[in-house]
DRENPA-3360 file (N, C-alpha, C; in nm, 2 decimals, always signed):
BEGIN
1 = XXXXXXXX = +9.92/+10.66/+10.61/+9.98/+10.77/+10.53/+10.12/+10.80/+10.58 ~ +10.21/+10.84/+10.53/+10.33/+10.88/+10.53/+10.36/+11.01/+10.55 ~ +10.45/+11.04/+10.63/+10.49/+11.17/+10.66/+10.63/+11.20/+10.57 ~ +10.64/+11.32/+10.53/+10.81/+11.36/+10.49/+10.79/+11.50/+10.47 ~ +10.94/+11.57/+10.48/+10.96/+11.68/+10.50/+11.03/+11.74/+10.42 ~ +10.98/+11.84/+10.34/+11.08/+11.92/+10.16/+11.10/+12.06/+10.22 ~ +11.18/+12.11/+10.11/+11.23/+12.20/+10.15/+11.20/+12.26/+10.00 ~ +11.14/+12.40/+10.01/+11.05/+12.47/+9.89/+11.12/+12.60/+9.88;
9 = XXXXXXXX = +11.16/+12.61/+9.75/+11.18/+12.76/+9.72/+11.12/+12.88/+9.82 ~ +11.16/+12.99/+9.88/+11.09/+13.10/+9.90/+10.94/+13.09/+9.84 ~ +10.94/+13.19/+9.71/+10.84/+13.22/+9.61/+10.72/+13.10/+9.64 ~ +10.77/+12.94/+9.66/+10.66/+12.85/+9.60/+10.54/+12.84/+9.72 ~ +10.64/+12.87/+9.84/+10.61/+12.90/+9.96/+10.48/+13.00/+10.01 ~ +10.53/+13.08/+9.93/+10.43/+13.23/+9.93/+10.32/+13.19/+9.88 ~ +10.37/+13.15/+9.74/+10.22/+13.11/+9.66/+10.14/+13.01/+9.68 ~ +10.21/+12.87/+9.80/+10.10/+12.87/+9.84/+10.03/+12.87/+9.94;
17 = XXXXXXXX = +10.07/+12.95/+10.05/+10.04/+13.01/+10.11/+9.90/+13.12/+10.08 ~ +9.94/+13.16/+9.97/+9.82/+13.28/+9.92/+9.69/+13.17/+9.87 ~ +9.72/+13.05/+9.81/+9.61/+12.94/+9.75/+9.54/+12.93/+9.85 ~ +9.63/+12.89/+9.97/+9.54/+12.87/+10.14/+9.43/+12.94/+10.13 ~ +9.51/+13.08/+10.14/+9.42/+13.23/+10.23/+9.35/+13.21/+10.11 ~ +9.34/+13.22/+10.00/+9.22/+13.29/+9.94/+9.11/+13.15/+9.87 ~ +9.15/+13.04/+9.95/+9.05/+12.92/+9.99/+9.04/+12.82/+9.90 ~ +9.14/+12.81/+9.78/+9.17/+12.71/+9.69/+9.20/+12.55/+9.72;
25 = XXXXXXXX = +9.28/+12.60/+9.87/+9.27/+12.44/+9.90/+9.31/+12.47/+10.08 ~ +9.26/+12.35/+10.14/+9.24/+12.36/+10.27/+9.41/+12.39/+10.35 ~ +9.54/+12.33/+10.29/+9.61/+12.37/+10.36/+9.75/+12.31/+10.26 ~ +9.87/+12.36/+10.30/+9.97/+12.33/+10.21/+10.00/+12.20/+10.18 ~ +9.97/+12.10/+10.29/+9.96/+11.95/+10.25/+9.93/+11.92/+10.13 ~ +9.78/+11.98/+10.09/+9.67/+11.94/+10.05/+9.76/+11.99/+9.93 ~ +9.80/+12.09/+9.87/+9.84/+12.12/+9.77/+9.96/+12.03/+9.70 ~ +10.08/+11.98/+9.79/+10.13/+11.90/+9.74/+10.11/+11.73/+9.72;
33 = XXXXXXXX = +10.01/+11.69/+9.80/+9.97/+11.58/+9.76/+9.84/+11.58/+9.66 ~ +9.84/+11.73/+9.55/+9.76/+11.68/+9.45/+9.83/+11.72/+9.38 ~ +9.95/+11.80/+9.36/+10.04/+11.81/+9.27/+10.12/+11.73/+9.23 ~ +10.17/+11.60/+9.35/+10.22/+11.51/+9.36/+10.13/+11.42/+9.27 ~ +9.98/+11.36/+9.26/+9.92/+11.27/+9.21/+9.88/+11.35/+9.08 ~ +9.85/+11.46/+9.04/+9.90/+11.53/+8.90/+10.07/+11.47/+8.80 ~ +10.16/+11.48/+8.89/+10.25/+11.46/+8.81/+10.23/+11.32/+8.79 ~ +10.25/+11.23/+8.91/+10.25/+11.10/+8.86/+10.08/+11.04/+8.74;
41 = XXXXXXXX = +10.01/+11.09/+8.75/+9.91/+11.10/+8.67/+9.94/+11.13/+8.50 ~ +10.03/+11.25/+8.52/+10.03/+11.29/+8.36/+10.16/+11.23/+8.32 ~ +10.25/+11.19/+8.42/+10.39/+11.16/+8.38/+10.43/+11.00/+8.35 ~ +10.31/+10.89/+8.42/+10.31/+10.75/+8.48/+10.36/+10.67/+8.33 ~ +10.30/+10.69/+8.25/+10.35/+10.63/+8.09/+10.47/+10.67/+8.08 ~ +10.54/+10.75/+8.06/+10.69/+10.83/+8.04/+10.74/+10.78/+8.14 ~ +10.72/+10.74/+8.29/+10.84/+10.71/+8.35/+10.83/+10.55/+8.37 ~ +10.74/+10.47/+8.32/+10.74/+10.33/+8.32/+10.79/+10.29/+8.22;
49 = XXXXXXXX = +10.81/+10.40/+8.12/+10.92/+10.33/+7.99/+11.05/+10.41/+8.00 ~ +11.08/+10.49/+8.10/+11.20/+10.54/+8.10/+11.28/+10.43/+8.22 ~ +11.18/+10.36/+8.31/+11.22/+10.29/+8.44/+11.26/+10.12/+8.33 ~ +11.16/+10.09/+8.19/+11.17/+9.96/+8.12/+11.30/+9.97/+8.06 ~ +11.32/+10.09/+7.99/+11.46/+10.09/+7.90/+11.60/+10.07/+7.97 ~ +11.58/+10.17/+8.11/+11.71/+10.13/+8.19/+11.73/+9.97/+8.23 ~ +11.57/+9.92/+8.24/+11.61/+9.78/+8.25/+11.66/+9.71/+8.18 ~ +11.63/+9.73/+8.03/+11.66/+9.66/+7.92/+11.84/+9.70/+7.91;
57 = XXXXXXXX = +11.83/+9.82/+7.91/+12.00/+9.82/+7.93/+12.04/+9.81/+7.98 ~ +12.03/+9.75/+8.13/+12.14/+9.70/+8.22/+12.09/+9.52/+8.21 ~ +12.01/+9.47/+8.14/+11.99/+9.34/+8.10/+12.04/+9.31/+7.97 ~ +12.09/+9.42/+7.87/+12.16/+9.38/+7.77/+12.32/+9.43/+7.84 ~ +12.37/+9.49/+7.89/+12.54/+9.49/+7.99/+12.53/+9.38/+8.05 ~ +12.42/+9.33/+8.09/+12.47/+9.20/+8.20/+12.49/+9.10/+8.07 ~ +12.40/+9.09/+7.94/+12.41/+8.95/+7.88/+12.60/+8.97/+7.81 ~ +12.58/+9.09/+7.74/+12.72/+9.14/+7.71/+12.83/+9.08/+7.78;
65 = XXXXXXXX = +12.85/+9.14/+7.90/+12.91/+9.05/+8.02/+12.95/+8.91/+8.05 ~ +12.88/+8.85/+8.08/+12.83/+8.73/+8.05/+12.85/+8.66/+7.93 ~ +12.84/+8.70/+7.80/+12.93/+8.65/+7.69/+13.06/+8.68/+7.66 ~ +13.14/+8.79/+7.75/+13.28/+8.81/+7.74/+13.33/+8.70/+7.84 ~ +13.26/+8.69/+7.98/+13.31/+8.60/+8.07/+13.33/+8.41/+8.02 ~ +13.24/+8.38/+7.96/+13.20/+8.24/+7.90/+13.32/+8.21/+7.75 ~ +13.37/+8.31/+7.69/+13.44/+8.29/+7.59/+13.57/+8.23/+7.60 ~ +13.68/+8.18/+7.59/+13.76/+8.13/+7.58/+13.90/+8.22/+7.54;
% end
């Protein structure tokens, strides 16, 4: 497992902090590595065609390219 270190609003801080104490989840870790696999969960379709299109358009600028370069 991986370690890294964020830096959180005040407010988000508090709340969860309060999720802790009133026993929703064992500790602030815990909360962002299921919010973290929530997003990628609900988001994973949307960003694998937002990650395909960029490719497609920097694979149609390269062919572009590439047919300005080859021309005479």
């Amino acid at each position: 497992m991986k370690t890294i270190q964020v830096e959180l609003p005040e407010q988000v801080t508090v709340e969860m902090e309060t999720l802790v104490k009133d026993g929703w989840f064992a500790d602030e870790a815990e909360i962002i590595r299921v919010a973290l696999l929530e997003f990628v969960d609900r988001n994973r379709f949307a960003l694998m065609e937002r990650f395909q299109r960029e490719d497609i358009t920097w694979a149609l600028r390269q062919g572009a390219l590439d047919a300005k370069a080859t021309k005479p």
